[in-house]
C-alpha positions as CSV (number, residue, x, y, z in Angstrom):
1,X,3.9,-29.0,14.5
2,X,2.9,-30.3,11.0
3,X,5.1,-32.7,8.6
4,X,3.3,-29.9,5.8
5,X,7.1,-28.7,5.3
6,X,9.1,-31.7,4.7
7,X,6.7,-33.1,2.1
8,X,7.3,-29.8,0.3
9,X,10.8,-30.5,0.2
10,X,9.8,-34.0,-0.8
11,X,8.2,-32.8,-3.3
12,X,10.3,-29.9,-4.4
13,X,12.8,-32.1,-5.7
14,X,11.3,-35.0,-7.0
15,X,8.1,-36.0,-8.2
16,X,6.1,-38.7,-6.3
17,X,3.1,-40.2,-5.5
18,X,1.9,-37.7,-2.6
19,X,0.2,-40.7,-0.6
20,X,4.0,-42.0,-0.4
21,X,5.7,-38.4,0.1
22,X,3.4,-38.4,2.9
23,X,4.0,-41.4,4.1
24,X,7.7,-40.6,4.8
25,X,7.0,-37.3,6.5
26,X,4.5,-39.1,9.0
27,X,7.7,-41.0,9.6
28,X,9.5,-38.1,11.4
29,X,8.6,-37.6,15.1
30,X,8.4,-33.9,16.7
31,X,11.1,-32.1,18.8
32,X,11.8,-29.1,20.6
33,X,15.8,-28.0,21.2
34,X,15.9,-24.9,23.3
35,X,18.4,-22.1,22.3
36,X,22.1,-23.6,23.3
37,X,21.2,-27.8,23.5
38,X,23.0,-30.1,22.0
39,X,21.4,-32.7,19.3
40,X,24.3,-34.7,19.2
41,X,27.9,-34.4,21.5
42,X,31.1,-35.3,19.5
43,X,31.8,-39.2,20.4
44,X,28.4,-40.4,20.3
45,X,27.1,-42.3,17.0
46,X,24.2,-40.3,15.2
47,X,21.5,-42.6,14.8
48,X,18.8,-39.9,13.7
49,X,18.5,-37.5,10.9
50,X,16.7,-34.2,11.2
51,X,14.4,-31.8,9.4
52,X,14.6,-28.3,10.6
53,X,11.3,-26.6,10.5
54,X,11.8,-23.4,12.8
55,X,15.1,-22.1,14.6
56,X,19.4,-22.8,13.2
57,X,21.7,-25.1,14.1
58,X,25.4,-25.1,14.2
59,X,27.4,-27.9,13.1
60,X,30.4,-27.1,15.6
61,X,33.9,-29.0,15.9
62,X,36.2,-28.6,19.0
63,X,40.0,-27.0,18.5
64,X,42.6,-25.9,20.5
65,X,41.1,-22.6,20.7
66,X,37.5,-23.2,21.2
67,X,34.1,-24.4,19.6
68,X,34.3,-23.6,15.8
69,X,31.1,-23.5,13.5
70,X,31.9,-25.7,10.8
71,X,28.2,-25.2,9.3
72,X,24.9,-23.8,10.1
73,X,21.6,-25.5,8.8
74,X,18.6,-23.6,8.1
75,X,14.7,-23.8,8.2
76,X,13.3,-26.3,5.7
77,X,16.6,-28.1,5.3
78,X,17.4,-32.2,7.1
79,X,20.7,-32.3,8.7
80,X,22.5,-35.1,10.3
81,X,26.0,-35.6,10.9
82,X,27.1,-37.3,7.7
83,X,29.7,-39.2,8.4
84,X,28.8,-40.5,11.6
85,X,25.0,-41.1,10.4
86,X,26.0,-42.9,7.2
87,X,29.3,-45.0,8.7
88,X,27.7,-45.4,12.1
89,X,30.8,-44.2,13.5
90,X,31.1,-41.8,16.2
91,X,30.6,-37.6,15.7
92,X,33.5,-35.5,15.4
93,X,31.2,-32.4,15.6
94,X,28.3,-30.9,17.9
95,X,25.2,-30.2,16.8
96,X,24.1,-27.2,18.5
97,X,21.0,-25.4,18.2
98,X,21.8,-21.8,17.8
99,X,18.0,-20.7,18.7
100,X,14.9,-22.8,20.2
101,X,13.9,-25.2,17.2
102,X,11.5,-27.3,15.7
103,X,12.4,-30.3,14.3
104,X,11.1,-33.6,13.2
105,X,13.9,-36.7,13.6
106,X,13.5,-40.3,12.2
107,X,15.8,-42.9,13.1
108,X,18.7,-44.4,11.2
109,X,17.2,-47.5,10.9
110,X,14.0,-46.4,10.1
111,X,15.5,-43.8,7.7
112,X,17.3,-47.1,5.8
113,X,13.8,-49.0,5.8
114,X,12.1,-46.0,3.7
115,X,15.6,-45.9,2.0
116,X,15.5,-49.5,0.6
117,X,11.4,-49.3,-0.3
118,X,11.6,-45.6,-1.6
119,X,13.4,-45.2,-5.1
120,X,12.4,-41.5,-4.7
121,X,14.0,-41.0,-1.5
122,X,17.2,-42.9,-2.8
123,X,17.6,-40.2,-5.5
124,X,16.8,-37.5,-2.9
125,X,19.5,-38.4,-0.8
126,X,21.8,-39.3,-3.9
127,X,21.2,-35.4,-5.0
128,X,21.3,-34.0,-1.3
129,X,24.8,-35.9,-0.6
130,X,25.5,-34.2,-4.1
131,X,25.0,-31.0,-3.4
132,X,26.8,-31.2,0.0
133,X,29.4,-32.7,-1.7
134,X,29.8,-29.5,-3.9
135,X,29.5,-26.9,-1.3
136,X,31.9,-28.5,1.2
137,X,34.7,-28.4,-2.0
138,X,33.8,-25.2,-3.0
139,X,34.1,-24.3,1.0
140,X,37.6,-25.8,1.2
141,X,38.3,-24.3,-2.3
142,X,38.0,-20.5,-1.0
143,X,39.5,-21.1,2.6
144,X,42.8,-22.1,0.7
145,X,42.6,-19.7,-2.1
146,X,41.1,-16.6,-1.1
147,X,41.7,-14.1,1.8
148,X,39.0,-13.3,4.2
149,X,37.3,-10.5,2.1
150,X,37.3,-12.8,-1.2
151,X,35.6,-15.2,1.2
152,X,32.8,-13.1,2.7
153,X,31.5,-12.3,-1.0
154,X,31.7,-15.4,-2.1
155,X,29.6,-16.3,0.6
156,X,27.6,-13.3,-0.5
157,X,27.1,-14.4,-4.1
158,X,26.4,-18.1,-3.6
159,X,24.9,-18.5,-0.1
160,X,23.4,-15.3,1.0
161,X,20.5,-17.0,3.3
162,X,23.4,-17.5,5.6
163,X,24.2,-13.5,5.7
164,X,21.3,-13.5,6.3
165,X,20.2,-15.4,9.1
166,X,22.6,-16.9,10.7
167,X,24.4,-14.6,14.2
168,X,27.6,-13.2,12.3
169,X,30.1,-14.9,14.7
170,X,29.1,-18.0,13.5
171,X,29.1,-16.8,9.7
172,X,32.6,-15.3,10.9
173,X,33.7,-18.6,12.2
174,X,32.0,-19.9,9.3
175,X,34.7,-18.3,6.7
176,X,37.6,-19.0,9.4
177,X,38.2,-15.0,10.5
178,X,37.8,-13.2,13.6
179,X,34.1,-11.6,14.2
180,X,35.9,-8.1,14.1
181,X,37.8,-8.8,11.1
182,X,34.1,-9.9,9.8
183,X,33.1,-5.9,10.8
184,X,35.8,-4.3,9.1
185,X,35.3,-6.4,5.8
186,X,31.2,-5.9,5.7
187,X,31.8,-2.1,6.8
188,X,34.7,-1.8,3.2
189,X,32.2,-3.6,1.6
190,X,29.2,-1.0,2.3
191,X,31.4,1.9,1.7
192,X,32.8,1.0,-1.7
């Protein structure tokens, strides 16, 4: 496995120096997660944050009725658990990998090192956190306002990649409907 993907992210937002765009991805260390393993457990304090190069993982929470997706995080993207990694509190969430991945971690403390020397990784995670930011309010924003349907093609129209590619029970979890219900809507959709 090669680093070759996260200095294009790196990269892809801000412009830097690539000796020290480099020297941040030789940072992150290589790891396997097999289809089904957990990255991190809900109750333990997420000290590392990822880069997905190959495979998806679920951000999951635990309810009275079962294991939710709450997320899904795709190839070429870091994920972490945010508030536990940036509070150093414990997880509320699982993170599950959905199929065997490849991924590169770096430890918090390392990750704060590189933060404190690195404007440009500052403003990366400044604009990353950002973004997040805006996609979880405009998440919450449709699972109040809109029915299931409304939902779906919203999902359709902003984040299609997880259409996609991520297993439609978790995209139906995803937009807080039953997998059937999920059926039914894509099969109106088709029609009409």
């Amino acid at each position: 496995m090669s680093q070759s993907n996260i200095v294009d992210v790196f990269r892809a937002s801000f412009p830097a120096p690539t000796a020290i765009v480099e020297e941040m991805a030789r940072e992150f260390s290589p790891q396997l997660l097999n289809k089904g393993e957990e990255w991190l457990r809900p109750g333990q304090y997420c000290q590392h944050i990822g880069f997905l190069n190959r495979g998806l993982i679920r951000a999951a929470v635990e309810t009275k009725s079962g294991l939710h997706t709450r997320w899904a995080f795709l190839p070429g993207q870091f994920f972490t658990s945010i508030q536990s990694f940036t509070t150093n509190s414990p997880s509320q969430e699982s993170l599950i990998a959905i199929e065997d991945c490849e991924i590169f971690v770096l430890g918090r403390d390392r990750w704060q090192d590189l933060y404190e020397k690195h404007e440009m990784l500052r403003r990366f995670w400044t604009a990353s956190l950002e973004t997040l930011s805006a996609c979880f309010e405009d998440r919450v924003h449709t699972l109040l306002m809109d029915d299931g349907k409304a939902r779906y093609q919203h999902m359709l129209d902003h984040y299609p990649e997880f259409i996609l590619q991520v297993p439609q029970k978790y995209v139906a979890e995803m937009l807080g409907i039953a997998p059937r219900h999920l059926s039914r809507i894509r099969k109106e959709l088709a029609e009409g």
